[in-house]
C-alpha positions in Angstrom: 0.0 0.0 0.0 1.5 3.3 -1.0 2.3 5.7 1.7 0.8 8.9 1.6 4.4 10.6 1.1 3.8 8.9 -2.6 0.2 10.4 -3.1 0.5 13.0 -6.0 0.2 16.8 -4.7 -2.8 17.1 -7.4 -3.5 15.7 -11.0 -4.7 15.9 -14.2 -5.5 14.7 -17.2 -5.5 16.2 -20.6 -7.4 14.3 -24.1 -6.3 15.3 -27.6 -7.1 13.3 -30.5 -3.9 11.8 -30.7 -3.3 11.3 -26.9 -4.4 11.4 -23.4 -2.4 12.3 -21.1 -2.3 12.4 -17.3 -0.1 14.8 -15.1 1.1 13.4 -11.7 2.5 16.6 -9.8 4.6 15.9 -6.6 6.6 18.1 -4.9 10.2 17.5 -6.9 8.6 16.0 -9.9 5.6 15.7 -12.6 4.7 12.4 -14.0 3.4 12.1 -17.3 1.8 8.9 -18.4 0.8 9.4 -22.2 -1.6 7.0 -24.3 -1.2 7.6 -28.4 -4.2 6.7 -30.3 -1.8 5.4 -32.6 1.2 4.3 -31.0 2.8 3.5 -28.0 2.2 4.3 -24.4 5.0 6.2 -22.2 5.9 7.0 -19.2 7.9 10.6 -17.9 9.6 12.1 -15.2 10.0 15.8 -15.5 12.4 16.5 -12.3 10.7 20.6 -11.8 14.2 21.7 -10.4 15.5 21.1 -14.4 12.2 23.6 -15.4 12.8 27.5 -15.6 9.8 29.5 -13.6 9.4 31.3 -17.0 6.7 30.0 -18.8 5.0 30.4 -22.2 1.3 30.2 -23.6 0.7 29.6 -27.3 -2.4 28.2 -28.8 -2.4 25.5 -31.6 -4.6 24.0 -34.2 -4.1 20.1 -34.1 -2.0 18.6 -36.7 -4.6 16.1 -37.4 -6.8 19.2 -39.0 -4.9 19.6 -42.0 -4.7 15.5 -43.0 -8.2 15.3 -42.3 -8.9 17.7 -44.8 -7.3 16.4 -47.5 -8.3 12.9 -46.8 -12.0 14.3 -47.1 -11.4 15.8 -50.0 -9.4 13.0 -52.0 -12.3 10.3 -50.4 -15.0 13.2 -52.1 -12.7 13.8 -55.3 -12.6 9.8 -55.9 -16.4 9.2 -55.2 -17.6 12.0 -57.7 -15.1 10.9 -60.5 -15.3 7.1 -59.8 -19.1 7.3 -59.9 -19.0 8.9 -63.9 -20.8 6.2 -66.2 -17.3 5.8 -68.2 -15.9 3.8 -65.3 -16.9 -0.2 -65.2 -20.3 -1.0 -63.1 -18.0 -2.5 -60.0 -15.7 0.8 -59.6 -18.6 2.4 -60.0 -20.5 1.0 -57.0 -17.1 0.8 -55.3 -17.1 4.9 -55.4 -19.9 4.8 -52.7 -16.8 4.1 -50.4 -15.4 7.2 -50.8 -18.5 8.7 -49.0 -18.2 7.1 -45.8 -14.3 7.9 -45.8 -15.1 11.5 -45.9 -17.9 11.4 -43.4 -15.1 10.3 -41.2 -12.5 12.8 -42.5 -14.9 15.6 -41.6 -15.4 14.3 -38.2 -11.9 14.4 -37.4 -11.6 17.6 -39.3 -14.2 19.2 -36.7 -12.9 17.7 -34.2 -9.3 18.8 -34.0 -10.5 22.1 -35.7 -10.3 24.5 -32.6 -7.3 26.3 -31.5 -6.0 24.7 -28.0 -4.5 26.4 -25.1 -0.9 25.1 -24.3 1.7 26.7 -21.7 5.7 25.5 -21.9 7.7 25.5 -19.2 11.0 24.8 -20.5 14.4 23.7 -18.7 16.9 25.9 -17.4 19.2 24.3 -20.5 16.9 25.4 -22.9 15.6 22.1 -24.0 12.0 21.3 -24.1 10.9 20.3 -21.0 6.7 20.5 -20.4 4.0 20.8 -22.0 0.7 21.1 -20.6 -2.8 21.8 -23.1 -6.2 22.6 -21.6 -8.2 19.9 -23.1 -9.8 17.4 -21.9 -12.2 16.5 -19.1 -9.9 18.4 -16.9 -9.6 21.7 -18.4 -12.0 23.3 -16.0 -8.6 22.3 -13.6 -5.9 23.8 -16.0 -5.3 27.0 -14.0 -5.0 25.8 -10.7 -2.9 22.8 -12.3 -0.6 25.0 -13.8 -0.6 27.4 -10.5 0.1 24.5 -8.5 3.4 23.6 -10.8 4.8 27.1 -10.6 4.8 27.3 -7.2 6.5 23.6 -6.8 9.0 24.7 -9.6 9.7 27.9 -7.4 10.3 25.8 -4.3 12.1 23.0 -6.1 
């Protein structure tokens, strides 16, 4: 049974398309674990004495947005063209396929279309060091999150 010196100081978690990830602050460290929709799952220690107390906010449209896009509009392109009464009766009905891809293309598209908060914290080196986005079923958290590792960075 852990002891309550291993509890985290406070958590959260963050959802993008192509991850989820959960921030485990304690008071000389973060833990990320991260889950890739398409890929591996990892596990990192962020020691917070390595992190500069400066910090910076950007916002940033998901890199999914773009390939969505042109998926949708290559699935659209192939359906309309494939479907022209030149083509052989079974590419013809095959076309219909290229519907249902762009249904899912514009999902995505929608779905990784807004802007999203992020704020860096990066190391005294210079080197990246962490990320942290509101998104997710947290991001009503994100401020005091992000207060909460300041401060621990300052005391670190």
């Amino acid at each position: 049974m852990p002891s309550p010196a291993d509890a985290p100081l406070t958590t959260y978690t963050e959802r993008l398309p192509q991850v989820r990830r959960v921030f485990r602050l304690f008071p000389d460290r973060v833990e990320v674990d991260a889950k890739w929709t398409f890929g591996r799952n990892y596990r990192i220690t962020v020691r917070l004495r390595e992190l500069s107390g400066q910090s910076t906010t950007f916002r940033v449209k998901n890199r999914w947005f773009g390939k969505a896009v042109v998926i949708g509009s290559m699935a659209v392109a192939a359906a309309l063209v494939l479907s022209l009464p030149r083509y052989p009766d079974l590419i013809r009905r095959g076309a219909v396929l290229g519907w249902p891809v762009a249904g899912l293309a514009f999902a995505a598209a929608l779905y990784s279309l807004p802007r999203r908060q992020f704020i860096h914290f990066p190391r005294r080196d210079g080197k990246p060091g962490l990320d942290i986005c509101k998104a997710g079923p947290d991001q009503a958290r994100f401020e005091g999150f992000v207060a909460a590792v300041r401060k621990c960075i300052s005391q670190a």
